[in-house]
KEKOL-467942 format. One record per residue: z negated, x, y of N, C-alpha, C in turn. Coordinates in steps of 0.05 Angstrom, whole numbers, plus 32768, in hexadecimal, padded with zeros to 4 digits. Layout:
// residues N
> Z;X;Y;Z;X;Y;Z;X;Y
...
//
This chain:
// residues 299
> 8029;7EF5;825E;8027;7F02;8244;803A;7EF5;8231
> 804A;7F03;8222;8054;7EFD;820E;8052;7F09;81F0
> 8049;7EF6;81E4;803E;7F04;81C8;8050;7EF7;81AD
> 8060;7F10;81A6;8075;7F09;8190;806E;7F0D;8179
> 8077;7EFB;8166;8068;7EFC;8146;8076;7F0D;8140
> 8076;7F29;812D;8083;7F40;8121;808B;7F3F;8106
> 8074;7F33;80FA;806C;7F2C;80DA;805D;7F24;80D0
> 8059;7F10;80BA;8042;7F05;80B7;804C;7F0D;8091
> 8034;7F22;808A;8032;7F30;8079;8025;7F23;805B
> 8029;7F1E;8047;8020;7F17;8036;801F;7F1C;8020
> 8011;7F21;800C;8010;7F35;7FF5;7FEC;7F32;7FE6
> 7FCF;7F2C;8000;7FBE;7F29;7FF2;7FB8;7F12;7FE2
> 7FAE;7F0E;7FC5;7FA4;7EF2;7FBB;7F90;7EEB;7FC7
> 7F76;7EF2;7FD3;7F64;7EF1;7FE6;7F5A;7EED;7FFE
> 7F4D;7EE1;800D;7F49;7EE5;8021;7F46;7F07;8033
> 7F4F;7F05;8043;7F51;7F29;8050;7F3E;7F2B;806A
> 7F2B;7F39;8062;7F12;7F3F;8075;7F14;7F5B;8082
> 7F25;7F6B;8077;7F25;7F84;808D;7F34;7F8C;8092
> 7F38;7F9D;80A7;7F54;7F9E;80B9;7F52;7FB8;80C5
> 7F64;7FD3;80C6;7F59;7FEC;80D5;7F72;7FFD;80D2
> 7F75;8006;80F0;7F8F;801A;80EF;7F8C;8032;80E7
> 7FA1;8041;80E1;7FA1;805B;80D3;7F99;8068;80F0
> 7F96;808B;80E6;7F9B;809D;80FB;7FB8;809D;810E
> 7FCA;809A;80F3;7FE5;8099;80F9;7FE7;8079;8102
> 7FEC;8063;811F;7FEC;804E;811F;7FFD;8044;8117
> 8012;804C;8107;8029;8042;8100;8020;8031;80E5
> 800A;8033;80DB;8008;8037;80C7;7FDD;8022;80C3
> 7FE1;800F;80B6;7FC0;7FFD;80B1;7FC6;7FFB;8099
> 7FAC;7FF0;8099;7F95;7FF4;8079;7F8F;7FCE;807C
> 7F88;7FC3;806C;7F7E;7FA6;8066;7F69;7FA5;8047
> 7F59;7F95;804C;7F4F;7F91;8031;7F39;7F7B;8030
> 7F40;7F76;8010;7F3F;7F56;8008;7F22;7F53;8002
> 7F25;7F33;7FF7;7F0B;7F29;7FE6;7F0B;7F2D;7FC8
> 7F1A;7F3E;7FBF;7F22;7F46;7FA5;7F1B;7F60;7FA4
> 7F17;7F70;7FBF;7F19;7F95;7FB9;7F2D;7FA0;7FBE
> 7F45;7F92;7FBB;7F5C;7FA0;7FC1;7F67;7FAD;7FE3
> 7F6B;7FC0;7FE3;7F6B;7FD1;8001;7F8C;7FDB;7FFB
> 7F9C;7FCD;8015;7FB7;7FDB;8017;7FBB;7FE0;8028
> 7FD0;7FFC;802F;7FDA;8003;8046;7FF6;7FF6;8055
> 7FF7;7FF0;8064;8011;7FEB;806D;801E;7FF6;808C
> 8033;7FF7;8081;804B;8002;809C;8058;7FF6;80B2
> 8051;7FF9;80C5;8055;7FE3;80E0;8078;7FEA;80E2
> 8080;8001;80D8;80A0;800B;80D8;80AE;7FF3;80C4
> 809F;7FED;80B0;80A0;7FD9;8094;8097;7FD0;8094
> 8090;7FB1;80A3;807B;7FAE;809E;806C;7F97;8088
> 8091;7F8A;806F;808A;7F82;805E;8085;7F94;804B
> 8082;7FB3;8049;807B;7FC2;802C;805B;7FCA;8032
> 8047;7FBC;801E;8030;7FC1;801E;802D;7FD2;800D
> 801C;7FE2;8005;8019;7FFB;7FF7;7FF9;7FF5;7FE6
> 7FF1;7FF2;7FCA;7FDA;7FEE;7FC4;7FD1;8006;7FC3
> 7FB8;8011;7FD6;7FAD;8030;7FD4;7F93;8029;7FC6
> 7F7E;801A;7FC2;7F69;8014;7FAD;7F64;7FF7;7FA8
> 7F52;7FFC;7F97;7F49;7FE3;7F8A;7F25;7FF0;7F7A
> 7F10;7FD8;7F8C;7EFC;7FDF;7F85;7EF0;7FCA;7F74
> 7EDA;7FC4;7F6B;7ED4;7FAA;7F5C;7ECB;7F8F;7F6B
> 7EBD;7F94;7F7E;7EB7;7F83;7F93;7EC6;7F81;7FAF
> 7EC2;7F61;7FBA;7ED2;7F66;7FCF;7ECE;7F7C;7FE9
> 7ED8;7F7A;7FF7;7ED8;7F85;8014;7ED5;7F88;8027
> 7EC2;7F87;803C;7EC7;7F7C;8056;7EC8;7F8E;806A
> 7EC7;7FAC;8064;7EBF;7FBA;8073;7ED7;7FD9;806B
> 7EE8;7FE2;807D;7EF0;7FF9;807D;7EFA;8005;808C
> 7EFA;8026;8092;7EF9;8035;80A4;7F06;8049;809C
> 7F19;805C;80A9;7F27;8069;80A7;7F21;8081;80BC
> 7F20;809A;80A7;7F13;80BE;80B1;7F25;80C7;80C0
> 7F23;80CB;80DB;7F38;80D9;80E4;7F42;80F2;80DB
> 7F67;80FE;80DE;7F64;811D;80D2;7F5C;8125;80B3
> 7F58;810A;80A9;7F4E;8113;808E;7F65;8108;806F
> 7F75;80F4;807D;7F85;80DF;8070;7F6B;80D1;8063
> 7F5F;80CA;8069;7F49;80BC;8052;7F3B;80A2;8059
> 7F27;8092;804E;7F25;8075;805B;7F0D;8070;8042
> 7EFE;806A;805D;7EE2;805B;8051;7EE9;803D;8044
> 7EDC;803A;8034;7EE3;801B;802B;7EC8;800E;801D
> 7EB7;7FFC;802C;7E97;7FF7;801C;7E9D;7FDF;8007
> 7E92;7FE7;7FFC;7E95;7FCD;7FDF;7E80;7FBF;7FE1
> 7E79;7FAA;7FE6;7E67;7F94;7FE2;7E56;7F96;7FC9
> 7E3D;7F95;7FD4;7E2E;7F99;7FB8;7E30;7FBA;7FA6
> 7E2E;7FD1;7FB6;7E37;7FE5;7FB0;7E33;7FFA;7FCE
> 7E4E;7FFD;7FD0;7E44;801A;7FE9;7E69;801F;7FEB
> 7E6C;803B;7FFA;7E75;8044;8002;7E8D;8058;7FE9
> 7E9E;8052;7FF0;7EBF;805B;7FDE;7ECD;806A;7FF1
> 7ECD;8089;7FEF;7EE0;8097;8003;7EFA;809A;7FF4
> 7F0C;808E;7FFD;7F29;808E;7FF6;7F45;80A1;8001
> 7F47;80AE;7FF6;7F64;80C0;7FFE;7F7A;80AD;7FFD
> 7F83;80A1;8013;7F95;808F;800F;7FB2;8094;800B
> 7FBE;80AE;800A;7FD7;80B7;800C;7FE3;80BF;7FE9
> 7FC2;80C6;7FE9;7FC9;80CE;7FBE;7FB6;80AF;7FB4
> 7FAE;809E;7FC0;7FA5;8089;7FBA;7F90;8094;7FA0
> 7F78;80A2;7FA8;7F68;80B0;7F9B;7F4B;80A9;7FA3
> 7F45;80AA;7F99;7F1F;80A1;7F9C;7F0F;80C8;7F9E
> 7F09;80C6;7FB9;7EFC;80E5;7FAE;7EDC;80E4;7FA5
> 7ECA;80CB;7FB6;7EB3;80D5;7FB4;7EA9;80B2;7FAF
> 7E94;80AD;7FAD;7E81;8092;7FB4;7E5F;8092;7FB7
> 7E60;8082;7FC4;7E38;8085;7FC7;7E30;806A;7FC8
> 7E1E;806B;7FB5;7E16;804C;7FB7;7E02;804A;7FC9
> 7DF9;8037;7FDA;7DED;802B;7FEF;7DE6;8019;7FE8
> 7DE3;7FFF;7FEA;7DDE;7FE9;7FEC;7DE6;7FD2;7FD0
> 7DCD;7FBD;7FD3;7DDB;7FA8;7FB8;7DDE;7F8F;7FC8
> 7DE3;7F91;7FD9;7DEF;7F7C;7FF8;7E08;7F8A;7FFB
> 7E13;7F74;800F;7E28;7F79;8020;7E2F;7F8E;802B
> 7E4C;7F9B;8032;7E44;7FAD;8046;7E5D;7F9D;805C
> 7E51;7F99;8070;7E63;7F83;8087;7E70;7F96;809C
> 7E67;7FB1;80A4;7E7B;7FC3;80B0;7E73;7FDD;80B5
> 7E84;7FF0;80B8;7E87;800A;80B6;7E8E;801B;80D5
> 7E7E;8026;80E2;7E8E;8038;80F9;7E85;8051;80FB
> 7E9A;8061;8106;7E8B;807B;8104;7E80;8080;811E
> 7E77;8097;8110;7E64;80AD;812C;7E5D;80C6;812B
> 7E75;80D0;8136;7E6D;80ED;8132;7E7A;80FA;8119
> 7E63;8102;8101;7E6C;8103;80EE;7E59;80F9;80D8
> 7E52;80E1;80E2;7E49;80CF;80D2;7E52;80B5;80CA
> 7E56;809F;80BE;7E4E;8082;80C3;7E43;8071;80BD
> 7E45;805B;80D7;7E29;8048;80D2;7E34;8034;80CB
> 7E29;8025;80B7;7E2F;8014;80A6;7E1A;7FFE;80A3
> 7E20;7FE8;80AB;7E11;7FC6;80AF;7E11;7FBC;8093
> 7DF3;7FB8;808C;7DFA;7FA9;8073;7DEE;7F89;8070
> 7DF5;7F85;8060;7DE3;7F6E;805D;7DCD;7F66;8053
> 7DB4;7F71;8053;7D94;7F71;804F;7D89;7F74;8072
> 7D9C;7F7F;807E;7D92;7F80;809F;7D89;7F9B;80A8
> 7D94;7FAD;8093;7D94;7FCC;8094;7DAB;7FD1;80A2
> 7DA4;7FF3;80AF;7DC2;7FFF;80B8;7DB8;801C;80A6
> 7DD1;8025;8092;7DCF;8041;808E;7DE5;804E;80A0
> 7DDD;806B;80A6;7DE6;807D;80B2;7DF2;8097;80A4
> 7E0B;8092;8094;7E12;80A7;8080;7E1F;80B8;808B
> 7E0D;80D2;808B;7E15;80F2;8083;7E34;80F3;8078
> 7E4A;80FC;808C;7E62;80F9;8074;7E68;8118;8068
> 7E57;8126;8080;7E60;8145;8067;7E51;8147;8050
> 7E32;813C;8058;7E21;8145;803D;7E2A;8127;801F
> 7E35;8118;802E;7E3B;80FE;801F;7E1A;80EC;8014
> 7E0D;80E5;802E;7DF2;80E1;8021;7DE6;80D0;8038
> 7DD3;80C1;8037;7DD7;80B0;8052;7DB6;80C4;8056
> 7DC4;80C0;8071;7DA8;80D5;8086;7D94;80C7;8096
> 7D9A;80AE;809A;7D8B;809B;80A1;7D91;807E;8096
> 7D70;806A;8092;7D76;8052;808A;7D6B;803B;80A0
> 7D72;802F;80B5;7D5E;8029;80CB;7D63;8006;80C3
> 7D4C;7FFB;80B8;7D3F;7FE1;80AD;7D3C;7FD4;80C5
> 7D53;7FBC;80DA;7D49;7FB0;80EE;7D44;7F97;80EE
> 7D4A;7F86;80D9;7D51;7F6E;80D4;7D48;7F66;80B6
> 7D3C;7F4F;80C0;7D46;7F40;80A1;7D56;7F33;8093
> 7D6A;7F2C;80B3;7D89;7F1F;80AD;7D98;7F38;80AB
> 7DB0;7F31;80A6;7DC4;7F3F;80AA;7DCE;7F51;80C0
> 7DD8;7F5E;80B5;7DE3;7F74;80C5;7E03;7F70;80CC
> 7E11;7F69;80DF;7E25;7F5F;80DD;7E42;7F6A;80E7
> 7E31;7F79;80FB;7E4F;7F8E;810D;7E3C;7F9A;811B
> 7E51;7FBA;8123;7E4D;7FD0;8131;7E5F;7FD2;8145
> 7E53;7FDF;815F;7E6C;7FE7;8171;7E55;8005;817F
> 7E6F;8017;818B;7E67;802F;8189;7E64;8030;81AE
> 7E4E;8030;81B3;7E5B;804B;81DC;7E57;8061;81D3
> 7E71;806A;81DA;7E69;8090;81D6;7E60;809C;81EF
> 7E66;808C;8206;7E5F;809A;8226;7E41;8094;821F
> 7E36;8085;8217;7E14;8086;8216;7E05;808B;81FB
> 7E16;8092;81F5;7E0F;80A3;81D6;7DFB;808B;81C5
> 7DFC;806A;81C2;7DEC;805C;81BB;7E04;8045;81A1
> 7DF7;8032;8198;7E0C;801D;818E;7DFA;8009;8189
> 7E0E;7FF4;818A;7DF7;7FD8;8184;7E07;7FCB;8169
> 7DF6;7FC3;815C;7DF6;7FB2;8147;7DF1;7F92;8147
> 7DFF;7F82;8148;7DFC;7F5E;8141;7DFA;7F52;8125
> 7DD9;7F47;8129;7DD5;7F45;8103;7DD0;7F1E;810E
> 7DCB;7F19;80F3;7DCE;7EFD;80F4;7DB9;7EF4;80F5
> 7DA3;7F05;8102;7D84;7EF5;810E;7D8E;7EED;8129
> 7DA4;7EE7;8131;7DBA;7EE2;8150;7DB1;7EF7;8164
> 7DAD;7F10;8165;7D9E;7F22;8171;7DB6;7F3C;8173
> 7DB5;7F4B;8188;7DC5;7F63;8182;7DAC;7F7A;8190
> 7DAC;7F8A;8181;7D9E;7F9F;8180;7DAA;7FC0;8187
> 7DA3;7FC5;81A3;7DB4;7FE6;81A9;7DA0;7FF7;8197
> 7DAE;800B;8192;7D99;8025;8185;7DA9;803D;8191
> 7D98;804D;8198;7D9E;8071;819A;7DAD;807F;8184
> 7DC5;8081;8193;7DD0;8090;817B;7DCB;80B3;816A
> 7DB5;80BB;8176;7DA8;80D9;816D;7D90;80CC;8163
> 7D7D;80C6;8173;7D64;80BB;8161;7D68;80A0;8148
> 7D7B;808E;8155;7D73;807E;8140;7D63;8065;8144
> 7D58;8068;815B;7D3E;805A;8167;7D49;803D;817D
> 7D3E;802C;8175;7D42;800B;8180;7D45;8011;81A2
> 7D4C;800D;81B2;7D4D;800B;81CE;7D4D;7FF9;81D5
> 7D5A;7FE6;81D4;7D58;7FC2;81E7;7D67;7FB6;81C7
> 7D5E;7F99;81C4;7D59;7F83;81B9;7D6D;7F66;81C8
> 7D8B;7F61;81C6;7D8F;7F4F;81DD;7D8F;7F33;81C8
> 7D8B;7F23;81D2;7D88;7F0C;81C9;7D9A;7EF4;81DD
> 7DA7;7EDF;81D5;7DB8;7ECF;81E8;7DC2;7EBC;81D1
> 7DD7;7EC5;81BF;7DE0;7EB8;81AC;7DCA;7EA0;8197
> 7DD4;7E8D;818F;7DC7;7E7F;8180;7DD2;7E78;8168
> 7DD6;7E85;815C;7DDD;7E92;8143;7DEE;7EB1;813A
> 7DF8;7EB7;8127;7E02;7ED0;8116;7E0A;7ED9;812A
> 7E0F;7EF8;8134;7E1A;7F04;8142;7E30;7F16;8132
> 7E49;7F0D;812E;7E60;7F15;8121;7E71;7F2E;8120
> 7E75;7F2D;813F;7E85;7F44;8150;7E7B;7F4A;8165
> 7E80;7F62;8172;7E77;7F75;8189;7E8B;7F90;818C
> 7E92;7F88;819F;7EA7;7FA6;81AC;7E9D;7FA9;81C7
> 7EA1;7FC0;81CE;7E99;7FCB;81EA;7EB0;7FD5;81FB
> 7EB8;7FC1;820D;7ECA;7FD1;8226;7ECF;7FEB;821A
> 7EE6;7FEE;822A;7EF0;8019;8226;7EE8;801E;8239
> 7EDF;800E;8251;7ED6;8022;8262;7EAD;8020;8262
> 7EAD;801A;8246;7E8D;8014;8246;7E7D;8005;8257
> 7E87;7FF9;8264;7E72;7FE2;827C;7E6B;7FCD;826A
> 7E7C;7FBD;8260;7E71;7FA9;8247;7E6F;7FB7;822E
> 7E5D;7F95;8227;7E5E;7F93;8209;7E5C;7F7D;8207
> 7E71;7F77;81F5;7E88;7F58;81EB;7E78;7F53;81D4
> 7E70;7F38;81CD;7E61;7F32;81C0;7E6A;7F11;81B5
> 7E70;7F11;818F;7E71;7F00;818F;7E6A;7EEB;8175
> 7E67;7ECF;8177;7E51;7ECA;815D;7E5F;7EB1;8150
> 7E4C;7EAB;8139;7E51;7E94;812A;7E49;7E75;8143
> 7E3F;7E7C;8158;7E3F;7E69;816B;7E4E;7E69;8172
> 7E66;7E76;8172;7E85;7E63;8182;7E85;7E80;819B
> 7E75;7E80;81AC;7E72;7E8B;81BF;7E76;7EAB;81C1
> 7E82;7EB2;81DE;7E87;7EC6;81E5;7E69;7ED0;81F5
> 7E56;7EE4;81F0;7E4F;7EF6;820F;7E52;7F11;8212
> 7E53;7F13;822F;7E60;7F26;8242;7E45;7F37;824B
> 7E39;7F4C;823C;7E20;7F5A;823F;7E2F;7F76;8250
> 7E1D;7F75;826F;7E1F;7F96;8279;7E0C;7FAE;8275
> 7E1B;7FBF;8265;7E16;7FCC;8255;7E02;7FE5;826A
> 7DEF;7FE0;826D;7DE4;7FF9;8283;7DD0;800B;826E
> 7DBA;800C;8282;7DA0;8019;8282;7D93;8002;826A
> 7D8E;7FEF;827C;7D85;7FDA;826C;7D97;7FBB;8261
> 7DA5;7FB4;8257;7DBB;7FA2;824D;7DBF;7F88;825E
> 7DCE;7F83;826C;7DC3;7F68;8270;7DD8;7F51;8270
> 7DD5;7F34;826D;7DE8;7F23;8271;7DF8;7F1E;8281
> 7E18;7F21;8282;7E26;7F20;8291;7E33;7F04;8298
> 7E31;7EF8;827C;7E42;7ED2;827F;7E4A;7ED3;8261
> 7E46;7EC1;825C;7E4E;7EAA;8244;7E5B;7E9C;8241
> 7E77;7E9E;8233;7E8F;7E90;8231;7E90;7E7E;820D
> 7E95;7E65;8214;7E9B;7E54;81FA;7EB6;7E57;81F3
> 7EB0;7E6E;81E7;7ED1;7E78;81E1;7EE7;7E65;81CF
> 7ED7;7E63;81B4;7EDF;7E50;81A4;7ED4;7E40;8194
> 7EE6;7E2A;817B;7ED5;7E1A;8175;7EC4;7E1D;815E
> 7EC7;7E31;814E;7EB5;7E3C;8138;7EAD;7E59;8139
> 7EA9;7E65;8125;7E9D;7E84;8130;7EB3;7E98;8134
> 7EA9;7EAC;8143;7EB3;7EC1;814E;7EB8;7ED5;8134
> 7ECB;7EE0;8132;7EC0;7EF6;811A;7ECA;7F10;811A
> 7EE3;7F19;8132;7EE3;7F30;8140;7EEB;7F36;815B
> 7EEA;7F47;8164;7EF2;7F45;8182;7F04;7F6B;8182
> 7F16;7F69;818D;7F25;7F7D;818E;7F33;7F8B;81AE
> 7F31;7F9B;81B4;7F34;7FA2;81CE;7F4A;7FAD;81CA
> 7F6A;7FAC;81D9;7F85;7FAC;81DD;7F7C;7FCF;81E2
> 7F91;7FE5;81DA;7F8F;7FF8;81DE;7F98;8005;81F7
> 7F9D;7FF7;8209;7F98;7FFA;8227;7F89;7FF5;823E
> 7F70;7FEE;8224;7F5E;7FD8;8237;7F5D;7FC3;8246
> 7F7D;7FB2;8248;7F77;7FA1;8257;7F6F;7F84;8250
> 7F79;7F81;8238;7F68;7F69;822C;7F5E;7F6D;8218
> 7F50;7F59;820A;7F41;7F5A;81EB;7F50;7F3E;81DE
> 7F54;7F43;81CB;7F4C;7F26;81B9;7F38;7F24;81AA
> 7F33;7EFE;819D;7F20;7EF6;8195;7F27;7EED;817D
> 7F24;7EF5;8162;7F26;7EDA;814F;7F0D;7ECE;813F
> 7F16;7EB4;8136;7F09;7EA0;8132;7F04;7E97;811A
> 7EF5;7E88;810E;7EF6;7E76;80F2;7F13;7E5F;80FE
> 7F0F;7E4F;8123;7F22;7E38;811F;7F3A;7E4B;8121
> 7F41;7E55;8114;7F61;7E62;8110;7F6D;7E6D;8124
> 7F61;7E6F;8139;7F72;7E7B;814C;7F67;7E9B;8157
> 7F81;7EAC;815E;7F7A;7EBE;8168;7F79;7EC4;818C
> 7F6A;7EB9;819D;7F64;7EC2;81BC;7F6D;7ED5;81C3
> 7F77;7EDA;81DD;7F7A;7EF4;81E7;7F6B;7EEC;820D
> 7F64;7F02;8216;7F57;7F01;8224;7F51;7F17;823B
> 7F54;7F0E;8256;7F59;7F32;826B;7F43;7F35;8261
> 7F37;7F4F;8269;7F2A;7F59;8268;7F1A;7F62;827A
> 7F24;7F59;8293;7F18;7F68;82B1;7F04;7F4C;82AF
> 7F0E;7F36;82B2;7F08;7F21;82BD;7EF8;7F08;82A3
> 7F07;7F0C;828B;7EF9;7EF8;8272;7F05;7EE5;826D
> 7F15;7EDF;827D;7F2D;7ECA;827A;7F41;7ECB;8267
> 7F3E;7EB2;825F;7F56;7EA8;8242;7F70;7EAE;824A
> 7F85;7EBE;8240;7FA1;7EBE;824F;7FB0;7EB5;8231
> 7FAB;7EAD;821F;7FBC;7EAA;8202;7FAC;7E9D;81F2
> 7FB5;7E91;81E2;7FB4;7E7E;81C4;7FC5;7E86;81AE
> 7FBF;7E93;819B;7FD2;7E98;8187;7FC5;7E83;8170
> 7FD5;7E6D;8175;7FCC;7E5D;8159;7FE8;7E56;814E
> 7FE3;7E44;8134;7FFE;7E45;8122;8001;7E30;812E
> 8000;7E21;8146;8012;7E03;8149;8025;7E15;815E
> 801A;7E25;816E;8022;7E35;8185;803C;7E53;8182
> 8029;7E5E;816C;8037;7E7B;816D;8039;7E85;814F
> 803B;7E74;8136;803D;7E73;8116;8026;7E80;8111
> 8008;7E7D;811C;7FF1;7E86;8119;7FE6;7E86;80FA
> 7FCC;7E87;80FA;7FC2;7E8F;80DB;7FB3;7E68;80D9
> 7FB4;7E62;80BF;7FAC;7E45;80B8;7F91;7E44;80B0
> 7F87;7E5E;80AE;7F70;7E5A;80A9;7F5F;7E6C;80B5
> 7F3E;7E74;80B0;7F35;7E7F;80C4;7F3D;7E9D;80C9
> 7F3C;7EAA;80E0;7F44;7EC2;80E3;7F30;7ED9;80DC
> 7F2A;7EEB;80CA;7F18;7EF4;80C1;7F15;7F0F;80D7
> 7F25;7F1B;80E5;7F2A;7F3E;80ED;7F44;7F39;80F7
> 7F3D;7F53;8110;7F57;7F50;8122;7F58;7F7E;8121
> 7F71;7F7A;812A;7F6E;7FA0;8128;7F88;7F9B;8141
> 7F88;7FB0;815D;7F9B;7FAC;816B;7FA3;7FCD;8170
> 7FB1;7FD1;816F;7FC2;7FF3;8162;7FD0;7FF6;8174
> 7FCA;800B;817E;7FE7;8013;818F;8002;8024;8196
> 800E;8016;816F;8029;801C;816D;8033;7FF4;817A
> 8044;7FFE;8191;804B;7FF2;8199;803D;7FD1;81A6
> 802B;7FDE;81AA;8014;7FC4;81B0;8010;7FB0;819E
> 8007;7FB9;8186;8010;7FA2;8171;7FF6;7FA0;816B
> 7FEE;7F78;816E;7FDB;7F73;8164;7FD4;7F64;8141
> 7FBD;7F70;813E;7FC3;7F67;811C;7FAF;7F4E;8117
> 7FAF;7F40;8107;7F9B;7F2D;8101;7FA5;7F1E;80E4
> 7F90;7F1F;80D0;7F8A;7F17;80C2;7F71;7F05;80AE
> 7F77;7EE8;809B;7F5F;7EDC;8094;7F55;7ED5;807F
> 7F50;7EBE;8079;7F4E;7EAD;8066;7F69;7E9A;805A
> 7F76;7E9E;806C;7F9E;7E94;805B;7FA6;7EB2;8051
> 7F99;7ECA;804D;7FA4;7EDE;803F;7FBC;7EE8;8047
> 7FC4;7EEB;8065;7FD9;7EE8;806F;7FD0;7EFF;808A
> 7FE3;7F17;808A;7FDA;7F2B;809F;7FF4;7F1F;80BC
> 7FE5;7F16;80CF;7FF6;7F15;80E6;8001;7F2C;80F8
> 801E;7F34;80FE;8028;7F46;8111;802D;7F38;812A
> 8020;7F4A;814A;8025;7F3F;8159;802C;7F57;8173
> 8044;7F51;817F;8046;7F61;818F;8046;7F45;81AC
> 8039;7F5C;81B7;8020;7F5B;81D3;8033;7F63;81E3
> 804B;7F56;81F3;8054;7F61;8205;8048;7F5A;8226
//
């Protein structure tokens, strides 16, 4: 593997917590601990574009397919649908006076992790949340979607990940392993796993069946996990971290094949908050707490 630095992007005063490609992949969204959400051009990829600014920071945003438009949750607040092309605010719904830590869709809804240990389920035609499902008293921390089993699990910071039915709504299995926050969670593309990862350092490898079960437990790294990103060919994922580095890793097998740290590959100096890996030109993204968006092409 050879993984070439492209650009290392800079423009936020903030730390940068979210990371998400357009429809068009030529083309990501980022946004700060200030509120501020920009677009930028992987064709350009020093011209950042400011498309909003909300009052609170950010950690969470999502982008409508077919629609030019992009979810963006404001902390302590709710939900900002953004036209990002006329850089226009069309609608907002307030939700929550917590956090909102992440956003995915489904269907034509999305489910959104907050921080009281709630998941809402917002209605996006009627603009109104259609379900509120109360699982936790910790946090709610990340979402990942199976669409082949029509279900998704949620990792809140009681160290627990929780599948639910994606039509009813209703709890199905409870996995427990982690010993502490459960951060990140992505699921194979070919849905057999679910990647799982926490403020314990640690990687696990859950097979995703009938009933969930442990596959192996990897000490991935030395502080917490805080996204995990699957290469758009499925064959590897990366990992990033609070210790600054971004992992990369097969995917068949779980094995470490890369280290992107700044002594190694002009990595990020501080912790890595969100990783987004796009596939204009296999380019992986990662950005943190040095306010600094990393380009990386994955050859």
């Amino acid at each position: 593997m050879q993984p070439i630095k492209i650009a290392t992007l800079a423009g936020h005063q903030e730390p940068i917590y979210a990371l998400a490609s357009a429809e068009d992949n030529r083309y990501f969204f980022t946004a700060d601990g200030q509120g501020y959400v920009v677009r930028w051009d992987l064709a350009n990829p020093e011209l950042g574009s400011l498309i909003a600014k909300v009052p609170n920071s950010v950690y969470a945003i999502c982008p409508l397919p077919a629609t030019e438009t992009l979810l963006v949750g404001q902390n302590f607040a709710g939900l900002h649908h953004i036209q990002y092309n006329e850089k226009n605010e069309i609608r907002s719904l307030h939700l929550t006076n917590s956090y909102i830590f992440d956003i995915k869709l489904l269907g034509n809804t999305a489910l959104v992790a907050l921080g009281d240990g709630a998941l809402a389920i917002v209605d996006l035609e009627a603009w109104a949340v259609h379900k509120h499902i109360k699982a936790s008293e910790k946090s709610a921390r990340c979402i990942a979607i199976h669409v082949g089993r029509q279900e998704f699990a949620v990792g809140f910071s009681d160290h627990t990940i929780r599948i639910f039915d994606a039509s009813s709504g209703l709890l199905k299995q409870c996995l427990e392993g982690h010993t502490n926050s459960v951060f990140a969670l992505a699921y194979s593309p070919d849905g057999q796993f679910l990647v799982s990862g926490s403020r314990d350092a640690h990687l696990k490898i859950w097979q995703a069946g009938e009933s969930y079960t442990l596959n192996q437990t990897i000490a991935a790294h030395l502080f917490a996990i805080n996204r995990i990103a699957y290469s758009p060919c499925g064959t590897w994922f990366a990992t990033g971290s609070m210790d600054k580095a971004v992992k990369i890793w097969d995917a068949s097998t779980f094995r470490l094949v890369k280290v992107l740290d700044k002594a190694r590959h002009a990595g990020h100096g501080n912790s890595v908050n969100t990783l987004c890996w796009t596939s204009y030109k296999n380019y992986l993204l990662s950005a943190g707490d040095d306010r600094m968006v990393g380009v990386w092409e994955i050859r």
